[in-house]
N, C-alpha and C positions, 0 to 999 in steps of 0.2 A: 504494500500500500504506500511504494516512496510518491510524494510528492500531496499525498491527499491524508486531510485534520479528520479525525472525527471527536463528535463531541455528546458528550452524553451527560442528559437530562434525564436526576431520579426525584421521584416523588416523597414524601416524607412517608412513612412506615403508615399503612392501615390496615383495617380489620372490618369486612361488611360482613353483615348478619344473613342478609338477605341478597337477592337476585339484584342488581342493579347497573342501571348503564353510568359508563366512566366515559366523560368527554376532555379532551386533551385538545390546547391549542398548538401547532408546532409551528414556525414562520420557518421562514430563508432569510439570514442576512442580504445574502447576492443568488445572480441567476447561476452561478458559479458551483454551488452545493446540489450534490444529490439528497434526497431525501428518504432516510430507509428508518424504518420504527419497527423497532422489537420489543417485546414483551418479555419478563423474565418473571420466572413464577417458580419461586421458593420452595414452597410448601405443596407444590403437588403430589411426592412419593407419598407424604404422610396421609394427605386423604383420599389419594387413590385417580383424582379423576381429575379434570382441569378442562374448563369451554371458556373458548376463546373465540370468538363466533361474532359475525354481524359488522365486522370490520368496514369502516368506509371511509373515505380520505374527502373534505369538502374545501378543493383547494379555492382559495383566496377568498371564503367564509368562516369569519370566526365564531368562536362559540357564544351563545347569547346567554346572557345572565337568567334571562326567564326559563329556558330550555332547561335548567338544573333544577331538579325537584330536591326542595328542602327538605326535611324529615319533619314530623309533625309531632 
C-alpha cells in the first residue's frame, strides 16, 4: 500500500439491547481518497451469530438528526 494513508475512525465502546439501525456519516477530504468501510465485531465467537445486513452508502447525503430514533 506504498504511496496511499488510510485512516481509521472508531466509535466509543456500546452495548444495544435490542434490534437497531446504526447510521454513520463518512465524508472525503478530496476527490483523491477511496472510500472502503469495515465493520469489526468483537464479540461474535461468544454469541455465536452476527447480521450485518441492509448496508447502503447515501453518497453526498448526510444523516439527518430527525432520522435517529431516540429511546423513550
Amino acid at each position: 500500500m506504498k504511496g496511499r494513508r488510510i485512516y481509521v475512525l472508531e466509535s466509543p465502546t456500546f452495548t444495544l439491547n435490542n434490534d437497531s439501525v446504526l447510521t454513520f456519516d463518512l465524508y472525503r477530504r478530496s476527490a483523491a481518497i477511496s472510500l472502503q468501510v469495515f465493520f469489526v465485531a468483537t464479540q461474535w465467537k461468544k454469541f455465536k451469530w452476527l447480521a450485518i445486513d441492509n448496508i447502503a452508502l447515501n453518497y453526498g447525503i448526510p444523516c439527518r438528526e430527525g432520522f435517529v430514533k431516540k429511546p423513550t
